[in-house]
N, CA, C and O atoms as CSV, one atom per row, in Angstrom:
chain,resi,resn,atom,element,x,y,z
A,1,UNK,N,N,8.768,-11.140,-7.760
A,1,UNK,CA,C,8.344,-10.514,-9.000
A,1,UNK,C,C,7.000,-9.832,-8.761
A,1,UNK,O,O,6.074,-10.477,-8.270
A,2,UNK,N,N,6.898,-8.854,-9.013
A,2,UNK,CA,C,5.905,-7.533,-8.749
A,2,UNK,C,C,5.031,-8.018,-10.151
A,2,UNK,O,O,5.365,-8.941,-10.894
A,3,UNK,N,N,3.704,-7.057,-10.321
A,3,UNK,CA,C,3.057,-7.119,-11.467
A,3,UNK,C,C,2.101,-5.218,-10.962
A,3,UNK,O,O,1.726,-4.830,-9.855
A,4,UNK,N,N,2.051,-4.747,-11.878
A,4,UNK,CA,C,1.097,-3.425,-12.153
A,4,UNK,C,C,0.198,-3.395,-13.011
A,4,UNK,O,O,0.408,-4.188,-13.928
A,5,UNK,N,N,-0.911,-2.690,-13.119
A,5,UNK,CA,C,-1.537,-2.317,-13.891
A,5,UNK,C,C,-1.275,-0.772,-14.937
A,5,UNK,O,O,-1.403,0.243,-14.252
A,6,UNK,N,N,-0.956,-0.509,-16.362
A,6,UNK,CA,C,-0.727,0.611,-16.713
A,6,UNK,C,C,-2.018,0.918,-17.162
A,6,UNK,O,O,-2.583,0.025,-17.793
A,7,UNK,N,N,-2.560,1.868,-17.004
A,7,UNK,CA,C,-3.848,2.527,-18.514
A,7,UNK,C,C,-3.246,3.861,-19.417
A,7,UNK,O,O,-2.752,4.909,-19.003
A,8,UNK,N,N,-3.393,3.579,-20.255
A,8,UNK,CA,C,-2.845,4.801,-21.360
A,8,UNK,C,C,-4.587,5.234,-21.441
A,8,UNK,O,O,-5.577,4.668,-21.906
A,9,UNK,N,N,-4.390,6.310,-20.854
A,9,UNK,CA,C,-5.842,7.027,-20.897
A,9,UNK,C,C,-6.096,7.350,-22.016
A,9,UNK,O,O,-5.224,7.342,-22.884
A,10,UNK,N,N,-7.655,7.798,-22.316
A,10,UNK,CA,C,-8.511,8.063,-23.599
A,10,UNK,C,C,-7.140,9.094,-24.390
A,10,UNK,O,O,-6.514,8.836,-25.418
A,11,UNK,N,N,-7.022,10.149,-23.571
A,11,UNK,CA,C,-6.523,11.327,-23.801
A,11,UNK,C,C,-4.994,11.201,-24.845
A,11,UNK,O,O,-4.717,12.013,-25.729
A,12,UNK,N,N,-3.799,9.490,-24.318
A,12,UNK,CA,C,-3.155,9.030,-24.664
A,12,UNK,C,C,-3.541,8.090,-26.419
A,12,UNK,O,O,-2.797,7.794,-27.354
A,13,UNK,N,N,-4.681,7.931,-26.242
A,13,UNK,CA,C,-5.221,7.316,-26.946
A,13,UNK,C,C,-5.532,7.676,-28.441
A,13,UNK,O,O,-5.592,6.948,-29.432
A,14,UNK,N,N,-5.662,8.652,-28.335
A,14,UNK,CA,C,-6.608,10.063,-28.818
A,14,UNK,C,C,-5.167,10.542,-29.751
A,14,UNK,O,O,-5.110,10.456,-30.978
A,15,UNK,N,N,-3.960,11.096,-28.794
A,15,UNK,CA,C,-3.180,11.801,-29.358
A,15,UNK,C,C,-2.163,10.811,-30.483
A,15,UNK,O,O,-1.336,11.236,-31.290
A,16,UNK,N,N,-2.501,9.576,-30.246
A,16,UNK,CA,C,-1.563,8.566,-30.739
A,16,UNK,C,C,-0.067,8.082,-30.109
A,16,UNK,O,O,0.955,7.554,-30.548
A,17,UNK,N,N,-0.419,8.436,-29.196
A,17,UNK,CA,C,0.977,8.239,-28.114
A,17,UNK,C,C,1.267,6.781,-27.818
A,17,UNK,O,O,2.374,6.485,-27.370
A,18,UNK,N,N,0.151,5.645,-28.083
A,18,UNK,CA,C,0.521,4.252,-27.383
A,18,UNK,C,C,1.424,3.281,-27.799
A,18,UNK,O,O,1.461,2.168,-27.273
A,19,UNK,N,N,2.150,3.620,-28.699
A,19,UNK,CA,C,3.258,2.892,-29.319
A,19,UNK,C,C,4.450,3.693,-28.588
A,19,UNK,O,O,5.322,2.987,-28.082
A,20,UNK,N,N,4.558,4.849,-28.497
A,20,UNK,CA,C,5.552,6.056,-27.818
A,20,UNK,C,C,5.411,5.568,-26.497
A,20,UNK,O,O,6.448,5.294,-25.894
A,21,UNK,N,N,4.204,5.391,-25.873
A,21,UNK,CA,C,4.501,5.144,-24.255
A,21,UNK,C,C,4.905,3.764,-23.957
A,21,UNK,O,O,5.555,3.386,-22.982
A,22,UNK,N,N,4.464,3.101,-24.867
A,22,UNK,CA,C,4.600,1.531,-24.706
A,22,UNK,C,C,6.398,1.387,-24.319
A,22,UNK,O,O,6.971,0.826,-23.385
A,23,UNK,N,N,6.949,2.212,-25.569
A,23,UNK,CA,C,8.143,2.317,-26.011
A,23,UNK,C,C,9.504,2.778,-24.851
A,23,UNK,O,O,10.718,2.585,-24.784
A,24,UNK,N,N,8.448,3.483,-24.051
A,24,UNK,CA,C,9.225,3.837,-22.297
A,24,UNK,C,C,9.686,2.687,-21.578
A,24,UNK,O,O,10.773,2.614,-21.006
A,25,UNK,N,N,8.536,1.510,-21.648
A,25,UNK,CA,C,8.058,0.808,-20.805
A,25,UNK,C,C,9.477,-0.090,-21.343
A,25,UNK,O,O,10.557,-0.129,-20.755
A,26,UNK,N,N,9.082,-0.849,-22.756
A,26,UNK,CA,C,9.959,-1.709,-23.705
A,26,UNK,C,C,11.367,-0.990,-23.766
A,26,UNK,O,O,12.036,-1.877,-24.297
A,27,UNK,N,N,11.984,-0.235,-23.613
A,27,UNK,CA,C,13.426,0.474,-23.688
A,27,UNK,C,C,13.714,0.143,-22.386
A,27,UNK,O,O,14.929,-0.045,-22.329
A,28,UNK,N,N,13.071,-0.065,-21.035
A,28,UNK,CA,C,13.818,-0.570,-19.496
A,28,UNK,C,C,13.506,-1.909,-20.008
A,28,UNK,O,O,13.844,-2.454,-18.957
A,29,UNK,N,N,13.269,-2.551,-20.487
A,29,UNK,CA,C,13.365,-3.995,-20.981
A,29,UNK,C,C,12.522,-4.804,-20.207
A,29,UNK,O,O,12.744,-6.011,-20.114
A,30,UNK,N,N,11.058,-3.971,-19.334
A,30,UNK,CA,C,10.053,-4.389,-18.855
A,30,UNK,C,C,9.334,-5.540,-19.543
A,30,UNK,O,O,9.466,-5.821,-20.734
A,31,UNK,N,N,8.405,-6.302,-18.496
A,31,UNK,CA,C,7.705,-7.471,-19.632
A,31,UNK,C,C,6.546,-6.875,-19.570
A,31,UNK,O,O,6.348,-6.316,-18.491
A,32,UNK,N,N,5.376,-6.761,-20.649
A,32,UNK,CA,C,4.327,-6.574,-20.714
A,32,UNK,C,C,3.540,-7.811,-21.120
A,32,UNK,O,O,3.490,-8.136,-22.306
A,33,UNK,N,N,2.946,-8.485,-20.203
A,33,UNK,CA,C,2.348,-9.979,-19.785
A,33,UNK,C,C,1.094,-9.344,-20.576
A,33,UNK,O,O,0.812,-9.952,-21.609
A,34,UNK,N,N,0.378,-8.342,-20.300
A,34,UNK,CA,C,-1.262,-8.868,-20.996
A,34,UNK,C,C,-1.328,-7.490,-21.695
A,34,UNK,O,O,-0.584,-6.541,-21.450
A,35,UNK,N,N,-2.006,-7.512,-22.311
A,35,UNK,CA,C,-2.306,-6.018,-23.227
A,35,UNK,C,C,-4.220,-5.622,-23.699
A,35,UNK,O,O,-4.938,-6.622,-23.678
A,36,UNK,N,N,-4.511,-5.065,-23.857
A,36,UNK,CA,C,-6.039,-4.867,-24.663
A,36,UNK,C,C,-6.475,-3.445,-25.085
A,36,UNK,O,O,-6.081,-2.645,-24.237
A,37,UNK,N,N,-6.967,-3.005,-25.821
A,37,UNK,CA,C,-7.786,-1.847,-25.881
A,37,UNK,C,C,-9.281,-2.093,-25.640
A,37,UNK,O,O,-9.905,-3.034,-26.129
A,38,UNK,N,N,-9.745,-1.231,-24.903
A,38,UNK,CA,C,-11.080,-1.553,-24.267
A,38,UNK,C,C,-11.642,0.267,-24.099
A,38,UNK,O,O,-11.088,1.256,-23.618
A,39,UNK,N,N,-13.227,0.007,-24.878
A,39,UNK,CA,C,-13.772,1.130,-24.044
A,39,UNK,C,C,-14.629,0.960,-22.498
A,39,UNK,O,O,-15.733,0.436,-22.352
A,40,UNK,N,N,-13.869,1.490,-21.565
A,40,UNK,CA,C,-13.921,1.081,-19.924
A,40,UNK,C,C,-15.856,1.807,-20.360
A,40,UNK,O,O,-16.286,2.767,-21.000
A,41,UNK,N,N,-16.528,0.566,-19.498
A,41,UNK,CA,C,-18.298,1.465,-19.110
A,41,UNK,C,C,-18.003,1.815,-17.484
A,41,UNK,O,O,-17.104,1.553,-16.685
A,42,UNK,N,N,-18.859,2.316,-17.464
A,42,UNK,CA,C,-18.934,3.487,-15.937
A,42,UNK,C,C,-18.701,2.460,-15.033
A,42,UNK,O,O,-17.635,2.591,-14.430
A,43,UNK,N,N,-19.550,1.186,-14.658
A,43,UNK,CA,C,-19.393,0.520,-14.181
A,43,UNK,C,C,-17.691,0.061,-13.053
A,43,UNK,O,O,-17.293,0.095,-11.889
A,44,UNK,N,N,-17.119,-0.428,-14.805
A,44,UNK,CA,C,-15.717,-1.206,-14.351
A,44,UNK,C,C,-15.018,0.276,-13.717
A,44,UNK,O,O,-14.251,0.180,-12.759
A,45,UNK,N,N,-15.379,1.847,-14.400
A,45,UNK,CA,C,-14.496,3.135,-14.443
A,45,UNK,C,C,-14.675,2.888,-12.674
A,45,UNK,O,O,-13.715,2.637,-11.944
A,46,UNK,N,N,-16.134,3.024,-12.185
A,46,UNK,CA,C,-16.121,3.028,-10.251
A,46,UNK,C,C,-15.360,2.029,-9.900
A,46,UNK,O,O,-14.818,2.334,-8.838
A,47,UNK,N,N,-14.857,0.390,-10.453
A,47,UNK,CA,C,-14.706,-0.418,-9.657
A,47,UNK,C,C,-13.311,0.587,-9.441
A,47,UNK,O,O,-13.149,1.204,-8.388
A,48,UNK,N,N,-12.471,0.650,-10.422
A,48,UNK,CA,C,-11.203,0.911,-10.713
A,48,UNK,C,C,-10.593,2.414,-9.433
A,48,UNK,O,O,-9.666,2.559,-8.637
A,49,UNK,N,N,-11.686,3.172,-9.871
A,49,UNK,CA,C,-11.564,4.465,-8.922
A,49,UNK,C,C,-12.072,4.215,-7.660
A,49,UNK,O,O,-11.898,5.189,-6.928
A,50,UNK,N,N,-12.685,3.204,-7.071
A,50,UNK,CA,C,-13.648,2.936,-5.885
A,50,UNK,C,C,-12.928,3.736,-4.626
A,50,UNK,O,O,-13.513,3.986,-3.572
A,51,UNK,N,N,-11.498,4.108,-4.933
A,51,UNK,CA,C,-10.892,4.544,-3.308
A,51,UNK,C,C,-11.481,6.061,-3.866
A,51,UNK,O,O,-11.202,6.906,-3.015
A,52,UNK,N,N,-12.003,6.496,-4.703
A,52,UNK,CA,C,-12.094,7.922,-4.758
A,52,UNK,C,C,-13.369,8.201,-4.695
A,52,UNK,O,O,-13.801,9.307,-5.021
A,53,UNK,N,N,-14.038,7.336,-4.313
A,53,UNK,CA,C,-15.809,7.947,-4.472
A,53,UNK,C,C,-16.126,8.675,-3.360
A,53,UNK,O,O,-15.616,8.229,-2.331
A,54,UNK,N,N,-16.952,9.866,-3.206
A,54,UNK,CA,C,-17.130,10.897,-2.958
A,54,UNK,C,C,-16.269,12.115,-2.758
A,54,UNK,O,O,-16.710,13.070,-2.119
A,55,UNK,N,N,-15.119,12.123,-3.252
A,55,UNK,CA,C,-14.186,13.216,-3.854
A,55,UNK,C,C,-15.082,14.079,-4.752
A,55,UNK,O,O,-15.652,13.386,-5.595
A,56,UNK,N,N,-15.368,15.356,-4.820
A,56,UNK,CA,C,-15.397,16.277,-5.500
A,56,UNK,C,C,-15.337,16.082,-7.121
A,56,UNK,O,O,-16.091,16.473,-8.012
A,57,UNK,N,N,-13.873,15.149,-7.141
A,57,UNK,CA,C,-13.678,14.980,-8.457
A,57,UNK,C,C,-13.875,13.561,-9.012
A,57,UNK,O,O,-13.064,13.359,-9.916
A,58,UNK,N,N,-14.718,12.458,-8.764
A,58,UNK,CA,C,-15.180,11.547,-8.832
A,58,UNK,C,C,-15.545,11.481,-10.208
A,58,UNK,O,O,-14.766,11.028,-11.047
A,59,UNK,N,N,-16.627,11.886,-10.478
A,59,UNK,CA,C,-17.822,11.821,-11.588
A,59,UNK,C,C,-16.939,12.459,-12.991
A,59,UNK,O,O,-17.121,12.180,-14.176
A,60,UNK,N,N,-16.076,13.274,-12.464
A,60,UNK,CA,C,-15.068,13.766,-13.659
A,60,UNK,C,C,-14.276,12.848,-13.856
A,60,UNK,O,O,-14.166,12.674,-15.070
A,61,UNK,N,N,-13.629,12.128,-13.250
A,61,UNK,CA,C,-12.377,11.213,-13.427
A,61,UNK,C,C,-13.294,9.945,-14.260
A,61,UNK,O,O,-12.986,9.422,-15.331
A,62,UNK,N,N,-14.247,9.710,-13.584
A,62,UNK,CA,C,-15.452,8.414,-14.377
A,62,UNK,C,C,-15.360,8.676,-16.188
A,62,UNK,O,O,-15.075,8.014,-17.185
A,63,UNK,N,N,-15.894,10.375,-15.773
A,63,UNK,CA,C,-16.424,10.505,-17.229
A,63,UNK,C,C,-15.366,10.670,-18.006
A,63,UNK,O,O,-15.743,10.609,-19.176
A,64,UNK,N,N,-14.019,10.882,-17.914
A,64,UNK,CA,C,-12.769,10.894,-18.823
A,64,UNK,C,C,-12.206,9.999,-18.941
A,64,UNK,O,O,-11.374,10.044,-19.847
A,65,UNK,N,N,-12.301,8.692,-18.141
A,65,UNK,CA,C,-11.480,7.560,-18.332
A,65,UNK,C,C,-12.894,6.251,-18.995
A,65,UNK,O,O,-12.796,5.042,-18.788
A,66,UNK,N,N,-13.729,6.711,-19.539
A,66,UNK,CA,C,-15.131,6.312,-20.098
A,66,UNK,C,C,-15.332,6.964,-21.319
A,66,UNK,O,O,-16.114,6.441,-22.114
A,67,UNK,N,N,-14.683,8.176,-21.662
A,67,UNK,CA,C,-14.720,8.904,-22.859
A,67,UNK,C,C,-14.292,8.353,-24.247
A,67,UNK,O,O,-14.620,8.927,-25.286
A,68,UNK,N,N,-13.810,7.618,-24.234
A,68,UNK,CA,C,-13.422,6.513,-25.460
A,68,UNK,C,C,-12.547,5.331,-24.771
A,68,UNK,O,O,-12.523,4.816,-23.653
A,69,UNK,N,N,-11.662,5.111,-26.296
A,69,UNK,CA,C,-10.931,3.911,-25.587
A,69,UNK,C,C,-9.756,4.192,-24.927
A,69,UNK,O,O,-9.331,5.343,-25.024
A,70,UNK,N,N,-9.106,3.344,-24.241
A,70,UNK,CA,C,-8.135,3.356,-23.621
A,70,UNK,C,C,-7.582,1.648,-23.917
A,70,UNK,O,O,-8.059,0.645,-24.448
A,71,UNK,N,N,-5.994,2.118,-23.064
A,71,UNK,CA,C,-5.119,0.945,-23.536
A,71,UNK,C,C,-4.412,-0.035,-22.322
A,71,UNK,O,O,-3.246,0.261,-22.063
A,72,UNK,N,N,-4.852,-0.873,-21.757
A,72,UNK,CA,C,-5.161,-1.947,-20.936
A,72,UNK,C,C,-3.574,-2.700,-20.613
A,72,UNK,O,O,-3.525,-3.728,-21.287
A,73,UNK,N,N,-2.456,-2.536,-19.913
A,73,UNK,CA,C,-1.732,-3.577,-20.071
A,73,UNK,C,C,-1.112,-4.037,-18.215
A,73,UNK,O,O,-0.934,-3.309,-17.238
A,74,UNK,N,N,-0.987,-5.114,-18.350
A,74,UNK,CA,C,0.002,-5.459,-17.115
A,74,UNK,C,C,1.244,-5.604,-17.163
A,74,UNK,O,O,1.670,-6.410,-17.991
A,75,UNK,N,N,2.017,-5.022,-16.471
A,75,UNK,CA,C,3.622,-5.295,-16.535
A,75,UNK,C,C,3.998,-6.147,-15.253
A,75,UNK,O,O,3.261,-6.207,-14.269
A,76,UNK,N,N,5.316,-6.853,-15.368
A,76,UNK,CA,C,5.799,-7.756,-14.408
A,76,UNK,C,C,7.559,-7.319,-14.509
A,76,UNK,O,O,8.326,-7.071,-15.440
A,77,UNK,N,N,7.676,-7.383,-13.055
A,77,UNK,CA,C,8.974,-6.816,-12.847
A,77,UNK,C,C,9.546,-6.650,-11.628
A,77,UNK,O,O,8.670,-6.656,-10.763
A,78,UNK,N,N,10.932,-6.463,-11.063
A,78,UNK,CA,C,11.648,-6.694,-9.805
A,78,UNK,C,C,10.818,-4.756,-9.361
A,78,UNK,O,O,11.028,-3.873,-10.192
A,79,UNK,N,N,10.170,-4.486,-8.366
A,79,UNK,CA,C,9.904,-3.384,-7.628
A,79,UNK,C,C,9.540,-2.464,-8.874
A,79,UNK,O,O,10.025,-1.350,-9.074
A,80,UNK,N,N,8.579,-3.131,-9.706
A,80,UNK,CA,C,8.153,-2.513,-11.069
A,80,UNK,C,C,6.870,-1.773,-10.721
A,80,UNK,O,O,6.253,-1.443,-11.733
A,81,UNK,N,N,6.278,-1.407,-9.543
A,81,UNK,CA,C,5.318,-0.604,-9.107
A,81,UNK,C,C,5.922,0.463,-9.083
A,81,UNK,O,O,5.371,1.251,-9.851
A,82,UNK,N,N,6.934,0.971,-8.499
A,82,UNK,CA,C,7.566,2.009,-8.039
A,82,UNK,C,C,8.651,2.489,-9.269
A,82,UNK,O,O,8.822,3.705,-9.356
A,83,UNK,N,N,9.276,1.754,-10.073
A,83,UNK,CA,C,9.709,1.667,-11.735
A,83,UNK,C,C,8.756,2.085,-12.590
A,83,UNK,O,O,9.115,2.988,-13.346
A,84,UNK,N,N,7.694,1.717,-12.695
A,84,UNK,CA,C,7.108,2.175,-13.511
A,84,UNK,C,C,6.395,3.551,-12.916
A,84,UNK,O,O,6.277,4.483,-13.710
A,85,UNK,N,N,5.964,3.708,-11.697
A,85,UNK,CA,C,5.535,5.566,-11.420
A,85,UNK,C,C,6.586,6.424,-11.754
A,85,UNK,O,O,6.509,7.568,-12.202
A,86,UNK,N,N,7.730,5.654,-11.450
A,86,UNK,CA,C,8.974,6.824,-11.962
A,86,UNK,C,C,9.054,7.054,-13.181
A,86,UNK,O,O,9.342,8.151,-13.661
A,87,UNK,N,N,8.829,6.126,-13.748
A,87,UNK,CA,C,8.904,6.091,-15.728
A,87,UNK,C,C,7.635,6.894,-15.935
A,87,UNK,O,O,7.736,7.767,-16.796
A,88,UNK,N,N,6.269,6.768,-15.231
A,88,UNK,CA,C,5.813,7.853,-15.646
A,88,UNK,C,C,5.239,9.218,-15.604
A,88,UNK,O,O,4.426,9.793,-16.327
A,89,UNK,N,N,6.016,9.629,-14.356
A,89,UNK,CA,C,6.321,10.770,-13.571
A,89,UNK,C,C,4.974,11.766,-13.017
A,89,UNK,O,O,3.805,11.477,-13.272
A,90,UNK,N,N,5.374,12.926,-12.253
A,90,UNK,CA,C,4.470,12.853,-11.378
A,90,UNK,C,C,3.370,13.419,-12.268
A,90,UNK,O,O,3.543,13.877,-13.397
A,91,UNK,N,N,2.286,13.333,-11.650
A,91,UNK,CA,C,0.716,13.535,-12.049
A,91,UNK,C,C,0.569,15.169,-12.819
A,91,UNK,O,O,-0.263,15.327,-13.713
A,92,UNK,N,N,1.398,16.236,-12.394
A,92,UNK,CA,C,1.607,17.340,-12.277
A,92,UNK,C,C,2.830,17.415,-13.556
A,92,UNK,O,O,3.979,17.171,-13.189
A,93,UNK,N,N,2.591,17.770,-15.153
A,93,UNK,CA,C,3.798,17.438,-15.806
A,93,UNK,C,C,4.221,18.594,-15.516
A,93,UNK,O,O,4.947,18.912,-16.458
A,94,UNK,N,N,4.195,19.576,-14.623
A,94,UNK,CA,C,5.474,21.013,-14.543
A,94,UNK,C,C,6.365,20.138,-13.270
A,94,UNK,O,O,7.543,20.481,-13.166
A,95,UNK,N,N,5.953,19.217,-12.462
A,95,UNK,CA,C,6.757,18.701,-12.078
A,95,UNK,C,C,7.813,17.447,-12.132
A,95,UNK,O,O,8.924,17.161,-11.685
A,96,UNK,N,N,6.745,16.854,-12.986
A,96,UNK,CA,C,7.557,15.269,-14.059
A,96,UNK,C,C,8.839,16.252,-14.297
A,96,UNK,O,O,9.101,17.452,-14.374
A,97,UNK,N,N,9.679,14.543,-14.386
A,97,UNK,CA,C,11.313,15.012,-14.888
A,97,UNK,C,C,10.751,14.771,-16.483
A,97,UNK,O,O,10.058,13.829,-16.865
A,98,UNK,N,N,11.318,16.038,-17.383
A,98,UNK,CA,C,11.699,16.064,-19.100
A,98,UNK,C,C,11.462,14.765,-19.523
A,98,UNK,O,O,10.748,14.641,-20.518
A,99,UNK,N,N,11.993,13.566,-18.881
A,99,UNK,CA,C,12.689,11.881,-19.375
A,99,UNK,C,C,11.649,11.060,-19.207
A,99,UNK,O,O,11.601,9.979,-19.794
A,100,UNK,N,N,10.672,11.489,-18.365
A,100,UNK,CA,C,9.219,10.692,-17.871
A,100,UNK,C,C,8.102,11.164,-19.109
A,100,UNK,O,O,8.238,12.045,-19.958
A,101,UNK,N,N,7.003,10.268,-18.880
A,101,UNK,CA,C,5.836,9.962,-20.066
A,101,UNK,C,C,5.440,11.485,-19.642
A,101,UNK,O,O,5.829,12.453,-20.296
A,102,UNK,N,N,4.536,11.608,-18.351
A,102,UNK,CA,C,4.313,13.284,-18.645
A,102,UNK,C,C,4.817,14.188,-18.659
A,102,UNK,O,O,4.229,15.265,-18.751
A,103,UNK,N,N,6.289,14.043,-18.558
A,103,UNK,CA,C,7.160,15.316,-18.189
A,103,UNK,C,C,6.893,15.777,-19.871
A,103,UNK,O,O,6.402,16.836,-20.260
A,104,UNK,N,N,7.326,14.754,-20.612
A,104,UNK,CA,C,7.393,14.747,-22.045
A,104,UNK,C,C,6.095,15.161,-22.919
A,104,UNK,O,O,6.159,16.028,-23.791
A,105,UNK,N,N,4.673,14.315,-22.535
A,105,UNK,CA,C,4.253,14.675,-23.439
A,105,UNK,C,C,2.462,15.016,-22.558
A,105,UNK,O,O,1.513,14.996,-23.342
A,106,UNK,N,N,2.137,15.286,-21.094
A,106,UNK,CA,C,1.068,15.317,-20.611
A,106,UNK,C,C,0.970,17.503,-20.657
A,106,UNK,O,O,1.906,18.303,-20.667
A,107,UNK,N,N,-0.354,17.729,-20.669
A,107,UNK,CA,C,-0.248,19.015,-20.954
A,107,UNK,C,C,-1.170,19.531,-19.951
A,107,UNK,O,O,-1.185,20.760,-19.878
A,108,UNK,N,N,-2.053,18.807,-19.047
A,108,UNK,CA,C,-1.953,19.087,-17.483
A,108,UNK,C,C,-2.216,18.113,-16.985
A,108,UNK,O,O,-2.025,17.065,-17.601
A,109,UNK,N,N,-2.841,18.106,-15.471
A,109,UNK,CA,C,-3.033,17.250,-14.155
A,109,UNK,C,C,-3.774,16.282,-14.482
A,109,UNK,O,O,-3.219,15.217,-14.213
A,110,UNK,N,N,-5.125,16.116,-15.098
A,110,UNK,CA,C,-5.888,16.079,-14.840
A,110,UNK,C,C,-5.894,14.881,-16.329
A,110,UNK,O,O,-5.774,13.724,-15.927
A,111,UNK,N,N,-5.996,14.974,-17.706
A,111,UNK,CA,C,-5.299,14.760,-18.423
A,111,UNK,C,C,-4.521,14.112,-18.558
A,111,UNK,O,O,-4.535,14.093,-19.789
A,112,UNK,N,N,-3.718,13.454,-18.281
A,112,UNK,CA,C,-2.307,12.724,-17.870
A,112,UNK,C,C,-2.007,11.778,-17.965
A,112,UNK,O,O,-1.432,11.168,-17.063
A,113,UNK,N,N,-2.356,11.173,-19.397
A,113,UNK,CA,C,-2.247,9.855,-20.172
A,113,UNK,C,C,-2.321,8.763,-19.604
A,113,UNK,O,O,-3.176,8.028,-20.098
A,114,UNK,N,N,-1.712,8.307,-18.670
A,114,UNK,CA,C,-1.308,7.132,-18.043
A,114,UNK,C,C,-1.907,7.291,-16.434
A,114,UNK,O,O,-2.145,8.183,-15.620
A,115,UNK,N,N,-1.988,5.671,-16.563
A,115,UNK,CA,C,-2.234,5.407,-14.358
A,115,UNK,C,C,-1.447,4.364,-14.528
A,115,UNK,O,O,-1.081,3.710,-15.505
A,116,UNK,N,N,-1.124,4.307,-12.609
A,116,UNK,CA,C,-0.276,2.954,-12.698
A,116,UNK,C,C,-0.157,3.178,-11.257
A,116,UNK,O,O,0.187,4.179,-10.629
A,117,UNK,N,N,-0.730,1.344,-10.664
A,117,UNK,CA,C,-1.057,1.316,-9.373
A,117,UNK,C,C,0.150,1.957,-8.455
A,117,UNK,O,O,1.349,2.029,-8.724
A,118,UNK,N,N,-0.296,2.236,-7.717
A,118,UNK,CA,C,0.788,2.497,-6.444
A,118,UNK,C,C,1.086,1.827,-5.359
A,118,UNK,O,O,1.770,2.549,-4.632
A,119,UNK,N,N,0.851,0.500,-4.767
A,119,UNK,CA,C,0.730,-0.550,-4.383
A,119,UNK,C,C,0.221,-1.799,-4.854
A,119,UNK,O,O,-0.821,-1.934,-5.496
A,120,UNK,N,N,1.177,-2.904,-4.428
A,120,UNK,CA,C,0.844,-4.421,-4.484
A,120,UNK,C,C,-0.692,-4.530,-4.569
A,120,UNK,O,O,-1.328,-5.022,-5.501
A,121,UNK,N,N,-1.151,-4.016,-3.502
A,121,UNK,CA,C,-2.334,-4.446,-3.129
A,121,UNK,C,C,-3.619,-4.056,-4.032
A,121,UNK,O,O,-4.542,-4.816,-4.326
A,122,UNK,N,N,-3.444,-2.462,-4.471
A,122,UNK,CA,C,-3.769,-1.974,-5.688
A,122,UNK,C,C,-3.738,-2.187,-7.055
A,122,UNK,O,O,-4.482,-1.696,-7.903
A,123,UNK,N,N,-2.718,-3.044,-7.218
A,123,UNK,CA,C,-2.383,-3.508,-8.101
A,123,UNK,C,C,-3.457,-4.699,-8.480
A,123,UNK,O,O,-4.412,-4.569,-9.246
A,124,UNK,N,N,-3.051,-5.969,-7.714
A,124,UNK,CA,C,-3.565,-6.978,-7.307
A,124,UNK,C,C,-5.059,-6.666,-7.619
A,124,UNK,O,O,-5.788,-7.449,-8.228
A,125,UNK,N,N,-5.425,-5.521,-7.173
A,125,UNK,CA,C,-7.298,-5.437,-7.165
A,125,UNK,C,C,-7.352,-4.689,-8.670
A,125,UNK,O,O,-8.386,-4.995,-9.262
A,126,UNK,N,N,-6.563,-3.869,-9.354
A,126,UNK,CA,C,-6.971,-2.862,-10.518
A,126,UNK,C,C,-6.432,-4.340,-11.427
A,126,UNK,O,O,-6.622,-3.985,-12.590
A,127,UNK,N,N,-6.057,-5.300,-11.464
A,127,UNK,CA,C,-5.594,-6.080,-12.735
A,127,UNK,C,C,-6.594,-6.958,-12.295
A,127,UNK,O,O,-6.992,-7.464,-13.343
A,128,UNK,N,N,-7.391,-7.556,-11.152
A,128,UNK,CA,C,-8.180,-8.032,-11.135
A,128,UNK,C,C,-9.627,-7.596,-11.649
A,128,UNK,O,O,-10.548,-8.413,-11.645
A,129,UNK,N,N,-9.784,-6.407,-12.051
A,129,UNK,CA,C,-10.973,-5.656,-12.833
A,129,UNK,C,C,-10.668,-5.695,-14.451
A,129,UNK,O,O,-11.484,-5.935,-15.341
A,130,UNK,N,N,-9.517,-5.447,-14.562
A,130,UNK,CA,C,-9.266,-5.530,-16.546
A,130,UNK,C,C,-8.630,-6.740,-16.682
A,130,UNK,O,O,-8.971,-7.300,-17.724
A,131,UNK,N,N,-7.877,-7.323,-16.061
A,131,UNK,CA,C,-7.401,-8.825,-16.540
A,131,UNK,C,C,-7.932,-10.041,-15.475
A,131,UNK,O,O,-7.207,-10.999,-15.206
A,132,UNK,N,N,-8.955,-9.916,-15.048
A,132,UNK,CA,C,-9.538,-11.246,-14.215
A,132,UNK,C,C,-9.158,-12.344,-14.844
A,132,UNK,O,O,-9.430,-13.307,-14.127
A,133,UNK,N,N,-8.585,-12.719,-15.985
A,133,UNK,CA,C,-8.134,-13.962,-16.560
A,133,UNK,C,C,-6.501,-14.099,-15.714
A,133,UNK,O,O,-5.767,-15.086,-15.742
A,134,UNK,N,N,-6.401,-13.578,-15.429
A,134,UNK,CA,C,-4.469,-13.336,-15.318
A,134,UNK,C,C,-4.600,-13.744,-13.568
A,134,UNK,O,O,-3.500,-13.580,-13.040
A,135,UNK,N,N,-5.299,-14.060,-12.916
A,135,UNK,CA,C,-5.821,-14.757,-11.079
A,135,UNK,C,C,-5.612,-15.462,-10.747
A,135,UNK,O,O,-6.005,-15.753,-9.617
């Protein structure tokens, strides 16, 4: 049994989408073990992004996922890392399939409602920053 981290970004947040995205997740009959709304401080935003520091686009990604609140949950599931990136398609919604969270409703790259680890190991460390109770 796998476990991920999702964030419904500010941007998701904002538009009122978190019952709609939740609703992706809950229709594959996924479990969602922990949940929260939290406004992320800069701080936890570096722990979370730490593989991206000194990228170009660093300090932007900080300051948009710090811009208000966002929506905190862990899911648990058979190869639910790779289930859930598909559910919420690629980063790029001209390339998301129609049926995925951004194909549907992200309006560019950058923007793009949702994260969701891409490895165990990633995982393991991004749920250890918003759910350190869950260890």
């Amino acid at each position: 049994m796998q476990r991920t981290l999702v964030l419904i970004k500010p941007d998701g947040v904002e538009r009122k989408l978190i019952g709609e995205i939740i609703s992706f997740y809950e229709k594959r009959d996924l479990n969602i073990i922990a949940l929260r709304m939290v406004k992320a401080d800069r701080e936890t935003a570096q722990k979370h992004y730490e593989d991206h520091k000194g990228r170009p686009y660093f300090d932007s990604v900080i300051d948009y996922i710090t811009e208000d609140n966002l929506c905190a949950m862990v899911i648990e599931g058979e190869d639910i890392i790779e289930l859930v990136r598909r559910i919420n398609g690629d980063k790029d919604p001209l390339k998301s399939d129609d049926g995925s969270i951004r194909g549907r409703f992200a309006n560019n790259k950058t923007r793009n409602l949702v994260h969701a680890s891409d490895s165990v190991e990633n995982a393991n460390r991004e749920i250890s920053i918003w759910f350190p109770e869950l260890l």
